[in-house]
C-alpha positions as CSV (number, residue, x, y, z in Angstrom):
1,X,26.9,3.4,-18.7
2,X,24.7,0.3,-17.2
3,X,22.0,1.9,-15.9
4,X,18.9,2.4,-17.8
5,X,15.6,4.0,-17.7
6,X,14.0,0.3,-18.1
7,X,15.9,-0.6,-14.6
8,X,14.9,2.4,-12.7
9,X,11.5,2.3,-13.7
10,X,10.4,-1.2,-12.3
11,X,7.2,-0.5,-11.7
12,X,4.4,0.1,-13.5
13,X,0.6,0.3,-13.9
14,X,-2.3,1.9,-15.3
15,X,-4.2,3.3,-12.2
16,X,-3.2,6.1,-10.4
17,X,-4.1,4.4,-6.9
18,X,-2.2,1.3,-6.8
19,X,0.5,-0.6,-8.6
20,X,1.5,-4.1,-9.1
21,X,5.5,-4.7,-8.6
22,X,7.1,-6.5,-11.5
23,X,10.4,-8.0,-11.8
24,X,13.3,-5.6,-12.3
25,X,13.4,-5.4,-15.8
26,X,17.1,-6.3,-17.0
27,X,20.0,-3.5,-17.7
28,X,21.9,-3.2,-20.5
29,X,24.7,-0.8,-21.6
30,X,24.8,1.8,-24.1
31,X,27.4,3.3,-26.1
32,X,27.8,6.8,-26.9
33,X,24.9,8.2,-28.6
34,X,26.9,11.2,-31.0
35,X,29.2,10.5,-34.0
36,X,31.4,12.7,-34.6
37,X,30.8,11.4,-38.9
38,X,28.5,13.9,-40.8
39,X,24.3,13.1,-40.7
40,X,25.0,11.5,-44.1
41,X,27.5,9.1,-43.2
42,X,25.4,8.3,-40.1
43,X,22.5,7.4,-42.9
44,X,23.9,3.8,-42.9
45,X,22.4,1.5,-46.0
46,X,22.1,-1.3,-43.2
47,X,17.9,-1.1,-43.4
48,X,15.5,-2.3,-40.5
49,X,13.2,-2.4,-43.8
50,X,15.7,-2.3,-46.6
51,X,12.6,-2.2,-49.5
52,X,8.7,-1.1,-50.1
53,X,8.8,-4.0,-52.6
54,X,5.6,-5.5,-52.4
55,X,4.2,-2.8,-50.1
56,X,1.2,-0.6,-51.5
57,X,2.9,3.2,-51.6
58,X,-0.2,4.2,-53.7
59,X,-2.5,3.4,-50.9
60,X,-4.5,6.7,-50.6
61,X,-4.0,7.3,-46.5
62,X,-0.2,8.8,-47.4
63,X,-1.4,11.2,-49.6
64,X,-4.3,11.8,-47.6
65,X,-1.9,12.6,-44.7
66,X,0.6,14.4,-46.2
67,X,-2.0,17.0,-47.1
68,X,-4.1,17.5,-43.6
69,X,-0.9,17.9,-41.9
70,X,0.9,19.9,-44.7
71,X,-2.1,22.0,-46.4
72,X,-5.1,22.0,-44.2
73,X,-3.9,22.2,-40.7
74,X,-1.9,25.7,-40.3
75,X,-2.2,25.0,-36.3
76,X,-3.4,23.4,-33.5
77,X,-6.5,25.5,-32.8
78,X,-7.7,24.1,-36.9
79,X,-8.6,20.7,-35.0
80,X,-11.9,19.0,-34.6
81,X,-11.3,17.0,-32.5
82,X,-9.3,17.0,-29.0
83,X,-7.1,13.6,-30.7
84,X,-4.2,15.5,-31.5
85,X,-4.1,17.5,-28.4
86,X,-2.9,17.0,-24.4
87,X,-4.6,17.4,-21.4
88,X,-2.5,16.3,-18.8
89,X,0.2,18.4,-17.4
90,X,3.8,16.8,-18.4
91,X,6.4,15.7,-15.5
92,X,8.2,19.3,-13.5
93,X,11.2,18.1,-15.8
94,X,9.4,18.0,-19.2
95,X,7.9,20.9,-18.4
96,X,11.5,22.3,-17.8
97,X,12.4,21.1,-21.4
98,X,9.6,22.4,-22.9
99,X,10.5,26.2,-22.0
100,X,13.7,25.7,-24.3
101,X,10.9,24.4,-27.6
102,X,10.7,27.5,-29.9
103,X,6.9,29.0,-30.2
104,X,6.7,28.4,-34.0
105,X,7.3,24.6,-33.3
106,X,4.9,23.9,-30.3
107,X,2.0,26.0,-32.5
108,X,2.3,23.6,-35.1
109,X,2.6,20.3,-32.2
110,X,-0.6,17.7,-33.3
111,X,0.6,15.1,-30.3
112,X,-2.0,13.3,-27.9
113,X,0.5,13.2,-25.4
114,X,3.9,13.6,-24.0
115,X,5.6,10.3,-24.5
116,X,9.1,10.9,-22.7
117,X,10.1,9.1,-19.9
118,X,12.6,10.9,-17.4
119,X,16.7,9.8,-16.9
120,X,17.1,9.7,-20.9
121,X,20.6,11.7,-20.4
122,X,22.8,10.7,-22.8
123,X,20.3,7.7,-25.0
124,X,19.6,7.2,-28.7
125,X,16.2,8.2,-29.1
126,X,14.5,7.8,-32.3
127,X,10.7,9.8,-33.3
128,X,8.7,8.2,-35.3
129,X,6.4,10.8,-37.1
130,X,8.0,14.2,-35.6
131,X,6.1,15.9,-37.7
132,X,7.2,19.4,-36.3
133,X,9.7,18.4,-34.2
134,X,8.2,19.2,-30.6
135,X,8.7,15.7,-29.3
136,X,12.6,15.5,-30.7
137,X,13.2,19.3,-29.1
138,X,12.3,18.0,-25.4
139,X,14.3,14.9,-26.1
140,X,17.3,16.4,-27.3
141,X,17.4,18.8,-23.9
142,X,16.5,16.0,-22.1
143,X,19.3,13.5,-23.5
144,X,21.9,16.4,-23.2
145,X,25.3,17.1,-25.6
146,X,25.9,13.0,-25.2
147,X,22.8,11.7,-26.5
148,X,21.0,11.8,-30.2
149,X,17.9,12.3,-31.4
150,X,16.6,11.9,-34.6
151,X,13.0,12.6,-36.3
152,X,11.9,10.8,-39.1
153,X,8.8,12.2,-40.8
154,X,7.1,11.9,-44.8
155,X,5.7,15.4,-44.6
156,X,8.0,18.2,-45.9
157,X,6.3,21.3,-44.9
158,X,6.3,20.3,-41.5
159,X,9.9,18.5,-41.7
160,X,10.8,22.4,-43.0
161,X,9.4,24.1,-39.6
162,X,11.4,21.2,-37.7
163,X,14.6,21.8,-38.9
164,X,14.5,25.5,-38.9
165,X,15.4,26.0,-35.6
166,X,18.1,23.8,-34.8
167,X,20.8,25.8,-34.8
168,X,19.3,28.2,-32.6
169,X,18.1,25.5,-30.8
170,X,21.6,24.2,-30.3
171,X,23.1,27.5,-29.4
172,X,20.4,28.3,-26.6
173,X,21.6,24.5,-25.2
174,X,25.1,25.5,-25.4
175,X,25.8,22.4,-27.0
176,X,28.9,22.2,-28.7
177,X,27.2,20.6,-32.2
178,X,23.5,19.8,-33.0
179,X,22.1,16.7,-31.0
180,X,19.0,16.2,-32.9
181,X,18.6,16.1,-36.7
182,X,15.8,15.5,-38.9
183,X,15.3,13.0,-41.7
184,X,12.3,12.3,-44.4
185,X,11.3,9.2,-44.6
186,X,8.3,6.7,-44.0
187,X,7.7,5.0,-40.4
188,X,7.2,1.6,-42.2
189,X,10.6,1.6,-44.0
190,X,12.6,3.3,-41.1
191,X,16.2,1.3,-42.9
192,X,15.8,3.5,-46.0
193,X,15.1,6.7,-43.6
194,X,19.3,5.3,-42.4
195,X,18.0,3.7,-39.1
196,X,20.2,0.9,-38.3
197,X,19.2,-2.6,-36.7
198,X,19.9,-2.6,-32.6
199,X,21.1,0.9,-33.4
200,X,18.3,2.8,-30.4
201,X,18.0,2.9,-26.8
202,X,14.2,5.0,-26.7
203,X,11.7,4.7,-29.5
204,X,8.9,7.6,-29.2
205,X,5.7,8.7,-31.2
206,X,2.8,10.7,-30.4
207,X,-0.5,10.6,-32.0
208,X,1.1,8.8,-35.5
209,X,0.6,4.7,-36.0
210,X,-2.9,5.4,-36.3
211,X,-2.0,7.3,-39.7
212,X,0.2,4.2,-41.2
213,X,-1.7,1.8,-43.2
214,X,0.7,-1.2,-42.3
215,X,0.8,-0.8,-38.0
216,X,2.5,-4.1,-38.0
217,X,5.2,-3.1,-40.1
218,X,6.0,-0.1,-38.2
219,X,6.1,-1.8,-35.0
220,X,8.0,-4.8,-36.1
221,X,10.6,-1.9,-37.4
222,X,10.6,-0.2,-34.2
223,X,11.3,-3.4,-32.7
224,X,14.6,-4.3,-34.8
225,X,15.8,-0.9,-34.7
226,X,16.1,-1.3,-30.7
227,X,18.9,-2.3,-28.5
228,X,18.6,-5.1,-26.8
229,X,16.8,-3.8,-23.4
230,X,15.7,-0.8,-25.4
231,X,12.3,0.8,-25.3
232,X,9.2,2.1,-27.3
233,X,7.5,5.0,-25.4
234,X,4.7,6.3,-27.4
235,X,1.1,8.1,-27.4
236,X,-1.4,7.2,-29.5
237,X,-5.1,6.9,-30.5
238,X,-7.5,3.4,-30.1
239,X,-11.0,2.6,-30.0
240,X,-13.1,0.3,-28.5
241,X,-14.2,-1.9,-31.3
242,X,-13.4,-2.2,-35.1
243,X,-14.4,0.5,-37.3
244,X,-16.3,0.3,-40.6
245,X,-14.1,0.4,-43.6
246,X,-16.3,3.9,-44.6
247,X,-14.8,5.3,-41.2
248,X,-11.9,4.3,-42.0
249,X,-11.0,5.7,-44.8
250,X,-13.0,9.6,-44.3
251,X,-10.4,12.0,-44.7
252,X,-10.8,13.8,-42.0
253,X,-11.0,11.3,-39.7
254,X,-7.6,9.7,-41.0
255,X,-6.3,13.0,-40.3
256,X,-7.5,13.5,-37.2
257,X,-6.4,10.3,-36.0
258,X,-9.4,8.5,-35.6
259,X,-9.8,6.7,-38.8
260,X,-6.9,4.5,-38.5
261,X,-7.1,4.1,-34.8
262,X,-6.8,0.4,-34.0
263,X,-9.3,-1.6,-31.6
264,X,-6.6,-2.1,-28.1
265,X,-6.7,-5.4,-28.5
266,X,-5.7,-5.6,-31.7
267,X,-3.1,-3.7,-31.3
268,X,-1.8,-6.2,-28.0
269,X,-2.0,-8.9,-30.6
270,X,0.1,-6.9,-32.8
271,X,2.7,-6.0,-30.2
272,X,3.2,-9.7,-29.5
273,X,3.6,-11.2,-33.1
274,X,6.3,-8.8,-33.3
275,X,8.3,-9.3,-30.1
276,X,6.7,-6.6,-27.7
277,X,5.9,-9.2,-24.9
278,X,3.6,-7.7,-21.6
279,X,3.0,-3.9,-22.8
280,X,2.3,-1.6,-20.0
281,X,-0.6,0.9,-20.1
282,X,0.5,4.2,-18.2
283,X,-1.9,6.7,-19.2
284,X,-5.4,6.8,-20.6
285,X,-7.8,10.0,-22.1
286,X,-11.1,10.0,-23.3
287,X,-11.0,12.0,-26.6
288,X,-14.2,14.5,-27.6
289,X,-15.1,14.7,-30.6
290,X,-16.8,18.3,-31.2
291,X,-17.6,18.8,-34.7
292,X,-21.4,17.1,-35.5
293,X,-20.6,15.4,-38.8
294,X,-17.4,13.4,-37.4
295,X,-19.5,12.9,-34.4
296,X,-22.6,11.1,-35.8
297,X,-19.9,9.2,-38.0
298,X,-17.9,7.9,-35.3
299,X,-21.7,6.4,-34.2
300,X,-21.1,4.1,-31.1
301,X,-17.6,3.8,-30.9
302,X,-15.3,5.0,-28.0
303,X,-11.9,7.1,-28.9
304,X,-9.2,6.9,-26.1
305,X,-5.5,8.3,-25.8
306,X,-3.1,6.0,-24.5
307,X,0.2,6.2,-23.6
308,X,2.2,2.4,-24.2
309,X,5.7,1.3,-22.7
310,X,6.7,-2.0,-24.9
311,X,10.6,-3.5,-24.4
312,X,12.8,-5.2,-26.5
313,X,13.9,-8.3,-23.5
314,X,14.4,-11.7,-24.7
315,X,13.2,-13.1,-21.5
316,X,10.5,-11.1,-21.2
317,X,7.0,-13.0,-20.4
318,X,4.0,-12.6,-21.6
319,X,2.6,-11.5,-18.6
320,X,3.9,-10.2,-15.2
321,X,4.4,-12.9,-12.9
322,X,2.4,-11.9,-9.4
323,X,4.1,-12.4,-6.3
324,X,0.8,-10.9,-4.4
325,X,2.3,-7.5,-3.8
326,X,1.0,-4.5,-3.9
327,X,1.9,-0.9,-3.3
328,X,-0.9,1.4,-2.6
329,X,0.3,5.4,-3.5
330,X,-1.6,7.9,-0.6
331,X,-1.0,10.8,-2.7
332,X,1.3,12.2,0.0
């Protein structure tokens, strides 16, 4: 196959009303996304982040984490805050997908968005912090028999309510073998989780970065774990200046992804030390916060949802060059 979702997509913006067009971005090929080896052979010891030598693992935001998501939170209705939640309506084809998701997984979904492009059939997608597997569900009817998905996640409890269904899951499809499978691990060391360099065609994650402690090192991972041409498609939560380090590190507001959201330019500083030239800004949400104590700590600052495309392209620039086109959309 030589057609990507990168080449049919060339055009992109963050308003609604009118779009700049960029340069076709460039198409690659892809090989076929299932093995027919057994998940643990597929768990290659070729790392994207073969160690946590020298990294803090007693920093107090995993355990933290590990035990909002996996003790405190038994749904979606236990939030605080509308961070983990959607507002928009998905894409008619997502929405399509999402009919096949069993009910015990989307009751336990903690995304701020739905960060899957369309044409995926038959791609390597990788989730970053599936928690319970909502995101990796649509993929894997979205991908179809010929494509993989695989979650990676460091909670148990909710890597147990992920994996649960698959075989169900898989029947329902009427695919011939599972298409999805689900893996623990830590987003900052996706190698020892057994995901290979230049190994993915569509990195996803919704409403997680904000929880990891080390955001470059995730995205530098997700980075090396791409194909060339490959892409990172993800939700997440940012703010509009840099919080205090007593925000930071509340509990509850690392759980509910506020804590450890990162100021957006920042994070565009990030993306650009690590390879992630000229990210795109597709979607943006206000998020409330509607519990008094979290609200009076948050002070001043300003909590959106934003939905990121960033591609792995060599000869990607910085910035899109402008030709002085532009395409105005009537709504028609």
């Amino acid at each position: 196959r030589t057609s990507t979702t990168r080449s049919r997509h060339g055009v992109f913006s963050s308003s609604s009303t009118m779009m700049r067009l960029a340069r076709p971005l460039a198409r690659t090929s892809f090989r076929p996304a299932v093995s027919s080896a057994s998940p643990s052979a597929m768990m290659s010891s070729a790392a994207v982040a073969p160690t946590t030598e020298g990294f803090n693992l007693s920093d107090g935001t995993y355990e933290s984490v590990q035990n909002y998501y996996g003790k405190v939170l038994g749904s979606s209705n236990d939030l605080k805050t509308s961070a983990c939640t959607t507002i928009s309506r998905p894409s008619p084809s997502i929405m399509t997908a999402l009919n096949q998701v069993p009910q015990p997984i989307t009751d336990k979904f903690y995304g701020c968005g739905t960060p899957l492009p369309t044409s995926i059939d038959g791609l390597d997608v990788l989730d970053l912090g599936s928690g319970s597997g909502r995101d990796c569900y649509l993929a894997a009817a979205m991908v179809g028999p010929n494509g993989s998905v695989t979650g990676v996640d460091m909670t148990q409890e909710q890597l147990d309510t992920a994996k649960e269904h698959v075989d169900d899951f898989t029947q329902a499809m009427g695919y011939p073998k599972p298409n999805l499978r689900f893996v623990k691990g830590m987003i900052e060391f996706l190698g020892d989780a057994g995901v290979e360099p230049n190994s993915i065609d569509l990195a996803i994650s919704n409403c997680v970065i904000n929880l990891s402690p080390n955001k470059e090192k995730v995205l530098q991972g997700v980075y090396d774990s791409l194909r060339e041409g490959g892409e990172f498609y993800f939700s997440d939560v940012y703010v509009d200046r840099r919080l205090p380090q007593a925000v930071r590190e509340h509990d509850i507001m690392l759980g509910e992804c506020l804590g450890g959201a990162l100021y957006v330019e920042d994070f565009k500083r990030i993306c650009a030390k690590v390879g992630f030239m000229d990210v795109r800004e597709l979607t943006r949400e206000t998020i409330t916060v509607n519990d008094p104590e979290l609200e009076a700590l948050c002070g001043q600052a300003e909590f959106v949802s934003i939905t990121y495309r960033c591609f792995k392209l060599k000869e990607m620039e910085t910035l899109c060059e402008d030709y002085g086109q532009v395409a105005y959309y009537k709504g028609t």
